[in-house]
DRENKE-919472 format. One record per residue (C-alpha): x negated, z, y; residue in one letter. Coordinates in pm, whole numbers, padded with zeros to 5 digits, always signed. Layout:
residues N
XZYa/...
//
This chain:
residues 217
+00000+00000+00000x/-00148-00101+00367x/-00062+00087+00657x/+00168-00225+00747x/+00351-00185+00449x/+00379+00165+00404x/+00502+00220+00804x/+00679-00096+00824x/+00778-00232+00531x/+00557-00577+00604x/+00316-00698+00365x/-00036-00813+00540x/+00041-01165+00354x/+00357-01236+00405x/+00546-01453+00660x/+00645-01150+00897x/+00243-01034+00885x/+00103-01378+00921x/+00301-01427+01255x/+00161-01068+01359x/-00184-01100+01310x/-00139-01465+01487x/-00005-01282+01798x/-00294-01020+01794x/-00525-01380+01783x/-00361-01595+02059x/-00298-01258+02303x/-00685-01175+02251x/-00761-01567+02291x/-00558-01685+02580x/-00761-01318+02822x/-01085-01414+02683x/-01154-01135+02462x/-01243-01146+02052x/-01061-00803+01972x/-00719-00734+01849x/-00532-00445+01711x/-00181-00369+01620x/-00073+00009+01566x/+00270+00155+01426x/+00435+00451+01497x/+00395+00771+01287x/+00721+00951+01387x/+00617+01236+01153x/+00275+01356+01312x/+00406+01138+01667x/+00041+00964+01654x/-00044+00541+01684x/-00206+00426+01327x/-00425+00124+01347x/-00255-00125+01088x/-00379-00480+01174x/-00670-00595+01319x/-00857-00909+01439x/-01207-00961+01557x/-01583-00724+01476x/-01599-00826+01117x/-01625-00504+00907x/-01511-00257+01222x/-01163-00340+01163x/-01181-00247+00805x/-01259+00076+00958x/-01019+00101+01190x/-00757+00067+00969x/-00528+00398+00902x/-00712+00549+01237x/-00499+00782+01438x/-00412+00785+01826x/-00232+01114+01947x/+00054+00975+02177x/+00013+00969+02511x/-00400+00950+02465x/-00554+00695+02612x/-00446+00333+02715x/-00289+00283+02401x/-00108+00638+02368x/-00001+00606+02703x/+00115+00248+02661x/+00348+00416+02401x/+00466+00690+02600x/+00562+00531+02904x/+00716+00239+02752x/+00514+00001+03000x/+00187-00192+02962x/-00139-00042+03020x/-00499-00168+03093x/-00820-00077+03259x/-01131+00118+03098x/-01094+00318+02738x/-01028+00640+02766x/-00943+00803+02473x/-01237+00720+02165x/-01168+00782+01841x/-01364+01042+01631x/-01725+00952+01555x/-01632+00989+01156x/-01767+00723+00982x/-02074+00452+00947x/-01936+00200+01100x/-01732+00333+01363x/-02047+00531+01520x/-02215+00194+01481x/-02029-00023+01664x/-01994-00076+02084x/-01771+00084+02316x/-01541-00154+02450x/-01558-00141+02881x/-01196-00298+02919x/-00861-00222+02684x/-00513-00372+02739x/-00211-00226+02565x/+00173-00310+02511x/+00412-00105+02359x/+00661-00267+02145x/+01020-00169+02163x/+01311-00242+01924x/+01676-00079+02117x/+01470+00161+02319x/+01281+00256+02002x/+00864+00256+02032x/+00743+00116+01685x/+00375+00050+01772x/+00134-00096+02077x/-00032-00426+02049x/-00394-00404+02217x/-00717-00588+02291x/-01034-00500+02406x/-01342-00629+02536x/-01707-00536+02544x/-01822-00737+02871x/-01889-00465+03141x/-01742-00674+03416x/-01434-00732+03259x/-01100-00689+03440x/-00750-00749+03284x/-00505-00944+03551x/-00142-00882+03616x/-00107-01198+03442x/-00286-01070+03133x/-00040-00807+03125x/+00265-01006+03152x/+00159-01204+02874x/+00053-00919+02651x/+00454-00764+02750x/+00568-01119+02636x/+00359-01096+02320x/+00469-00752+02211x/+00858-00847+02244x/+00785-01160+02015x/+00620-00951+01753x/+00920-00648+01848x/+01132-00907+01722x/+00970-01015+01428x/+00964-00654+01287x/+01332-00596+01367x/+01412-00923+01215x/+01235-00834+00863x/+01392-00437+00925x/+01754-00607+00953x/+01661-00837+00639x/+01526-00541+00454x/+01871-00314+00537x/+02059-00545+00435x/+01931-00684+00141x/+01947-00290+00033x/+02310-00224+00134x/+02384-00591-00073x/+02219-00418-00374x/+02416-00090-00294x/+02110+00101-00202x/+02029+00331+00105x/+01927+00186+00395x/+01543+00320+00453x/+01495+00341+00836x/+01631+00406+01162x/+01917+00204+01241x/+02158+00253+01527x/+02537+00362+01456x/+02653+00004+01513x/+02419-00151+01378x/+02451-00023+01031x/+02842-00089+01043x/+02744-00415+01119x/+02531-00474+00796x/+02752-00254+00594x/+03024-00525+00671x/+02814-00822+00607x/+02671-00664+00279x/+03063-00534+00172x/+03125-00938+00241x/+02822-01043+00046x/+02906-00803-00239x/+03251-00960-00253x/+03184-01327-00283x/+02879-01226-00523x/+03207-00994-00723x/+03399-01284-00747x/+03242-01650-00655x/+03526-01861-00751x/+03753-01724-00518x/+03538-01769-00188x/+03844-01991-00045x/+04080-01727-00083x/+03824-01451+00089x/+03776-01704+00351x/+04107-01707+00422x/+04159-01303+00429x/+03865-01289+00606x/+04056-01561+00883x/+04336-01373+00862x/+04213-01034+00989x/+04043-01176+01220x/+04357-01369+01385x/+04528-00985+01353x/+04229-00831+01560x/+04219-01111+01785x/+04616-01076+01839x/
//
């Protein structure tokens, strides 16, 4: 299990984590840095855990399942006010292994939050090592557009994954708003019922027509 996976329910390969890490590379591409990161949201211990990243080879292999406290640094504070954040680093993370004590301190960091219905579920960041690096307000609006594309890819495979489970009468893992799950539950109760009985589809299409033209009356 990766840290995407286990936090998000996203395998690194799949379609959903192929699009991600392609964001992390154009956002880090288009400001002129090599470094990417995505981190998810630990709602347990409220910390940022590094779970995809693009750039150093062999320093992101280390950065994987780090920890942010939130509301530490760019990134933590990216996440707790909701808004992007950029300038110089200044939270660094413990000094705990090989590689990590190794490598350079970035001089410039840029952070976005992503937000699903008012709900933080990670920051998308990039750094750079060049000391006379400056992110723009044009950087930033781009890296605000980026994290909303890859907010919605994550609550696209969430909605998927909810309601593939209520089809197969399971619980639905996750936080889901009140209307949301009715929503699914109705879709799934549909999906269930066509599955139940396939040769009458006409006749639930009708039913289905039918309350509708009651509502709508």
């Amino acid at each position: 299990m990766t840290v995407l996976s286990t936090y998000l329910g996203i395998a690194q390969e799949s379609p959903e984590g192929k699009v991600l890490r392609l964001l992390i590379e154009l956002g880090a591409q288009f400001i002129g840095v090599h470094e990417g990161a995505l981190l998810v949201v630990d709602e347990a211990t409220n910390e940022l855990v590094f779970a995809m990243t693009v750039g150093q080879v062999g320093l992101g292999e280390a950065l994987l399942g780090q920890r942010v406290p939130m509301g530490k640094g760019l990134v933590g504070l990216a996440a707790q006010t909701h808004e992007v954040q950029m300038g110089a680093p200044t939270f660094h993370l413990p000094q705990d292994q090989a590689k990590l004590r190794a490598a350079e301190e970035p001089c410039a960091e840029i952070a976005a939050p992503l937000i699903v219905n008012d709900t933080l579920i990670g920051v998308i960041t990039a750094v750079s090592f060049k000391e006379d690096k400056k992110f723009s307000s044009a950087d930033a609006l781009l890296y605000a557009r980026i994290a909303w594309v890859a907010a919605i890819v994550i609550d696209q495979r969430r909605r998927l994954a909810a309601l593939q489970s209520l089809s197969d009468g399971r619980k639905v893992a996750g936080l889901l708003r009140e209307d949301e799950r009715l929503d699914l539950e109705i879709v799934a109760a549909v999906s269930r019922l066509v599955k139940a009985k396939p040769e009458r589809k006409a006749g639930i299409a009708r039913l289905l027509s039918d309350i509708l033209s009651f509502l709508e009356s």
